[in-house]
C-alpha positions in Angstrom: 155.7 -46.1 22.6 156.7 -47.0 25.7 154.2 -48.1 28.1 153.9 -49.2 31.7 151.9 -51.8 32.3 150.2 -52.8 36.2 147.7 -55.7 36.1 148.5 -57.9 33.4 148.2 -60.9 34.6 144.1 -60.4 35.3 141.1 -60.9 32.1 141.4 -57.7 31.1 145.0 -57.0 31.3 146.4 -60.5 30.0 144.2 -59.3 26.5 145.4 -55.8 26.7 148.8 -57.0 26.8 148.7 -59.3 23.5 146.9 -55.9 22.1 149.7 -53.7 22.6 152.3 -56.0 21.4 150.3 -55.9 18.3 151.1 -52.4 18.1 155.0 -52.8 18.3 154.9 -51.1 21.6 157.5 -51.7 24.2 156.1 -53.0 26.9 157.0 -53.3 31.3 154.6 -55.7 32.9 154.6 -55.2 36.7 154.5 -58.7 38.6 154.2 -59.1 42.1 154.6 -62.5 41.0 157.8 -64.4 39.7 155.8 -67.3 39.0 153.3 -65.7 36.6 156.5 -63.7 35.3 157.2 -66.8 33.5 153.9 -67.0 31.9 153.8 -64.0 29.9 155.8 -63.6 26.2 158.9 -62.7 25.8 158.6 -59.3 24.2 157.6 -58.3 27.2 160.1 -56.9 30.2 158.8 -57.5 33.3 159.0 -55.4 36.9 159.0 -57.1 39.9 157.0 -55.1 42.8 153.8 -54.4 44.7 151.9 -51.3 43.6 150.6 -51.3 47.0 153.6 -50.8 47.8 156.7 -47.9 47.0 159.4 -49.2 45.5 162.3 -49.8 43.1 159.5 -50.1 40.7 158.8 -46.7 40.5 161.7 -46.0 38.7 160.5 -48.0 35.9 157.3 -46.6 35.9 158.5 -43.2 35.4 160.7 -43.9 33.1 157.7 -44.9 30.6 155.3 -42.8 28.1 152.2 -44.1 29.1 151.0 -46.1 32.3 148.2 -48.4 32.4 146.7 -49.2 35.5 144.5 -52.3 36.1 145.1 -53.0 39.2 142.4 -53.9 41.9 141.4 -56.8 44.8 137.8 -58.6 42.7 134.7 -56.8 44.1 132.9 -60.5 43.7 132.6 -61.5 47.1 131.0 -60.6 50.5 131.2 -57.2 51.2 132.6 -57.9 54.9 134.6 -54.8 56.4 137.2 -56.5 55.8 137.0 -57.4 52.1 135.7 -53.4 51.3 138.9 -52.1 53.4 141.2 -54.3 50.6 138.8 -53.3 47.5 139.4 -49.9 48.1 143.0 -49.9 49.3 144.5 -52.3 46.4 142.7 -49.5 43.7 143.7 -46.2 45.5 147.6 -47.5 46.7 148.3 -48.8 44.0 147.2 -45.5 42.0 149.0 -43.2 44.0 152.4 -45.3 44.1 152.2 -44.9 40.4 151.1 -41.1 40.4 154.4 -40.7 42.9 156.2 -42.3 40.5 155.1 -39.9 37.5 155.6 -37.0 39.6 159.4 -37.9 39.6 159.5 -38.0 35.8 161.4 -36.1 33.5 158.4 -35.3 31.3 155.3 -35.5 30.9 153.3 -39.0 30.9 150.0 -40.2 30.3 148.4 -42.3 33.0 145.1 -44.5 31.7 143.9 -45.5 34.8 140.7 -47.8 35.6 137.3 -47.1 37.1 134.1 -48.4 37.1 130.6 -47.5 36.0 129.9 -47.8 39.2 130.7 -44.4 39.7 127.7 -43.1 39.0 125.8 -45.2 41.6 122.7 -47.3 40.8 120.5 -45.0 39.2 118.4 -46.9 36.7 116.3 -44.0 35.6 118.6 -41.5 33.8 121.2 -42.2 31.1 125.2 -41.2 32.5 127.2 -39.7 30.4 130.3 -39.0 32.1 129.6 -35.2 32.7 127.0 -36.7 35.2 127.6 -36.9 38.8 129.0 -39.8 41.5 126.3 -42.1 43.2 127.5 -42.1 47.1 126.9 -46.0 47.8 130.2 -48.1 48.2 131.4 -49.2 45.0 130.6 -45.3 44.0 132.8 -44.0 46.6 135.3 -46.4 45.8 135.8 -44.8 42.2 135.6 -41.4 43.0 138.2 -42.4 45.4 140.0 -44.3 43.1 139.6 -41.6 40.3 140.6 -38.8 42.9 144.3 -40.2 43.3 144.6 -40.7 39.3 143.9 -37.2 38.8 146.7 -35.9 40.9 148.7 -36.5 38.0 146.6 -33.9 36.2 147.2 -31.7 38.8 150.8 -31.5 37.4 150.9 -31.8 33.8 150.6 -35.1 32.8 147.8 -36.6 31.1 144.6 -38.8 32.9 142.6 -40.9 31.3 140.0 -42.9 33.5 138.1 -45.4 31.8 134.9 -46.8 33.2 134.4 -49.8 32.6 131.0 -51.7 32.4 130.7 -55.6 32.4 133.3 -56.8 30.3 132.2 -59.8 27.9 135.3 -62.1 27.4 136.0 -65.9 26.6 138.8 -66.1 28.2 137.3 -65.5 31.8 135.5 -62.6 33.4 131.6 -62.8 34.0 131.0 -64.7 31.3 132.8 -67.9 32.0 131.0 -67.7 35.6 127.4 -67.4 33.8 128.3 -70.3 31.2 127.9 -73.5 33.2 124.1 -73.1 34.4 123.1 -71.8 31.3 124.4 -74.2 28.9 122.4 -76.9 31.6 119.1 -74.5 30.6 119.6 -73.4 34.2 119.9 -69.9 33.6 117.5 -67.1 34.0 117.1 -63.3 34.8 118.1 -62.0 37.9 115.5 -60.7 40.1 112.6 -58.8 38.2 114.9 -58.1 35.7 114.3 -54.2 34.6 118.0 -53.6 36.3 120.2 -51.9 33.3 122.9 -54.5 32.7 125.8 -52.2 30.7 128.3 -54.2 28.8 131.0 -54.5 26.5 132.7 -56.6 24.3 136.7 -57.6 25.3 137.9 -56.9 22.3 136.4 -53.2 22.5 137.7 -52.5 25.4 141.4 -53.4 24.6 140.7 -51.8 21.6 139.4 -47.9 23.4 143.1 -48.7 25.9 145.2 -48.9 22.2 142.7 -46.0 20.9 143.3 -43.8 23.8 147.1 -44.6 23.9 146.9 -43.1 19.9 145.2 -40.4 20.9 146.1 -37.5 23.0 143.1 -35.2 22.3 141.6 -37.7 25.0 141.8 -37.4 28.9 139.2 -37.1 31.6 137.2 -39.5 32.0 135.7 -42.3 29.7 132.6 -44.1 29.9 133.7 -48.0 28.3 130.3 -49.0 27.9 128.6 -50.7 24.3 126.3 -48.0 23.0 123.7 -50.4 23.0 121.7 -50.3 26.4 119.7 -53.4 27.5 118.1 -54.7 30.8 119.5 -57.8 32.7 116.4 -59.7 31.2 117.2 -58.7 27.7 121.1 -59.8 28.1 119.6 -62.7 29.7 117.2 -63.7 26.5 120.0 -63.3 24.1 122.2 -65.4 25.9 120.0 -68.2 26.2 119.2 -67.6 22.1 123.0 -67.5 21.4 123.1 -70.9 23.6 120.6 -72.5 22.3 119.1 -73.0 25.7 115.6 -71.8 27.5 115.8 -69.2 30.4 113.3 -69.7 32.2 114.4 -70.0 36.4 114.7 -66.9 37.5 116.7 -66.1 40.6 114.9 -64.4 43.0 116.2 -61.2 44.6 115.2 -62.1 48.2 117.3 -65.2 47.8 120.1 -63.4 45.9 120.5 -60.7 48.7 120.4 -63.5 51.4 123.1 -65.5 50.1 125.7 -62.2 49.1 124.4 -59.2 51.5 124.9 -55.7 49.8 127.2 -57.2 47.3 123.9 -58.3 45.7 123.5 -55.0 44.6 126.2 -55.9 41.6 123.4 -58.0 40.5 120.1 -56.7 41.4 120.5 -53.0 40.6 122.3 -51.1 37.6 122.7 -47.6 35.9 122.2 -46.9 31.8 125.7 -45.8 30.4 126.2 -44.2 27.1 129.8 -43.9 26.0 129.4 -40.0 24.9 133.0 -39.0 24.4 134.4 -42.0 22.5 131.5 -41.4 20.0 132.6 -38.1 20.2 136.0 -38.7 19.4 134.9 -41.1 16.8 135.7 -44.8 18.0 133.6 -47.5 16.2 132.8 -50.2 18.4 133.1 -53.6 16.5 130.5 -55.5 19.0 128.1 -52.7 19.3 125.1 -55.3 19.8 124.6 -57.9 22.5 123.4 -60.8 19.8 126.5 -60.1 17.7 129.2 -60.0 20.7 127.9 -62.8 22.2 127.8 -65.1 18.7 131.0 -64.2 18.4 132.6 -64.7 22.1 130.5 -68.3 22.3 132.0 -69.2 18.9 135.6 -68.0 20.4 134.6 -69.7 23.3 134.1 -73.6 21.5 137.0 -73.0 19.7 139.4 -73.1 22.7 137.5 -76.1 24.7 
């Protein structure tokens, strides 16, 4: 198969990338970057271009099977207007230079493009599957935004597949390398009073559901890429300090956390329970479907690389 690839150089697109080489796919990595070009193997071809941005790019997009798109400015930092106007260009540009793109083709494609739990707001009282309905704060409108443009492809034949995607637990990077230093020092604790719903999955998982959904065409729509197991920012908090070995017992307060990163605090402070209903349904098996056992494993990963 031969598959498009936008956002490889990022956590979750560098591992997605040694993933589908495992499956003997044929892969184009889109760089903006020559530099970075140089990093990745050689079984892959690169693309020089700016999704952002049309292009000679294109052409190699459309001449692919599938198209994975990961691209997308970090939402970890201050939420000034400036910083929101580049969150939500860099996901919806760069979507709808690729839909052009697949409009152009000669037959019909699959696009997997990303999205974010997010999109269902932060409702901590009901469970989302992902028949429910968008939230309407920012990172909310954001997906639907971002999920809009994907689905224009839809609109004319090809496949869409939008997976969203809780907090991803990697050893390579991601949220996980930025919680590790205060809580191996026994600095870490919950994060405000803690009830927030704090959805999660293991790297590994979600590489595996991109590979899975590749395989799979019965699939499109979109996909909650969330462990089934739902816990509360407390209760991810006590089994990382077991895994660690380490008490947890300062917890940040919320006034302080607000304060110090305005409504971006929100990421932290406030969360929505996700159940990944059509994956079960479509019979994945999650190999880290349990906080304890994800992180043993990713901390073990973790030493072995240091």
């Amino acid at each position: 198969m031969k598959i498009f690839l936008a956002g490889a150089t990022g956590f979750i697109g560098h591992a997605l990338l040694y993933r589908l080489l495992e499956g003997k796919h044929q892969l184009l990595v889109l760089v903006r970057n020559p530099q970075k070009a140089q990093r990745l193997p050689d079984a892959v071809k690169t693309v020089h271009g700016d999704p952002t941005r049309p292009g000679k790019w294109q052409e190699e997009a459309a001449s692919a099977d599938v198209i994975i798109n990961l691209t997308g400015s970090s939402i970890f930092t201050r939420w000034t207007p400036r910083a929101k106007q580049q969150i939500m260009d860099s996901r919806v540009l760069s979507t709808r230079h690729l839909v052009d793109a697949m409009l152009t083709a000669a037959s019909p494609m699959t696009l997997i493009n990303a999205s974010g739990v997010n999109y269902y707001g932060m409702d901590d009282e009901a469970i989302k599957s992902e028949e429910s309905g968008p939230g309407d704060d920012f990172l909310a409108r954001v997906c639907q935004a971002w999920e809009n443009e994907a689905f224009r492809a839809a609109e004319h034949g090809h496949r869409v597949v939008t997976t969203r995607q809780a907090v991803v637990l990697g050893s390579g990077g991601g949220a996980l390398a930025q919680m590790l230093p205060p809580f191996r020092l026994g600095l870490g604790g919950r994060l405000g009073h803690g009830r927030q719903p704090f959805p999660w999955i293991h790297q590994d998982d979600l590489t595996s559901i991109f590979a899975y959904i590749c395989n799979n065409p019965d699939i499109s729509g979109p996909v909650n890429c969330a462990a089934p197991q739902i816990i509360t920012n407390a209760e991810f908090t006590r089994s990382l300090g077991k895994a660690l070995r380490r008490p947890t017992l300062l917890p940040a307060p919320g006034f302080i956390i607000r304060l110090l990163l305005g409504e971006m605090s929100s990421l932290l402070l406030d969360g929505t329970r996700v159940t990944p209903a059509v994956l079960e349904k479509h019979g994945f098996k999650f190999r880290f479907p349990d906080i304890d056992q994800a992180l043993t494993n990713l901390l073990t990963t973790h030493n072995r690389k240091r």
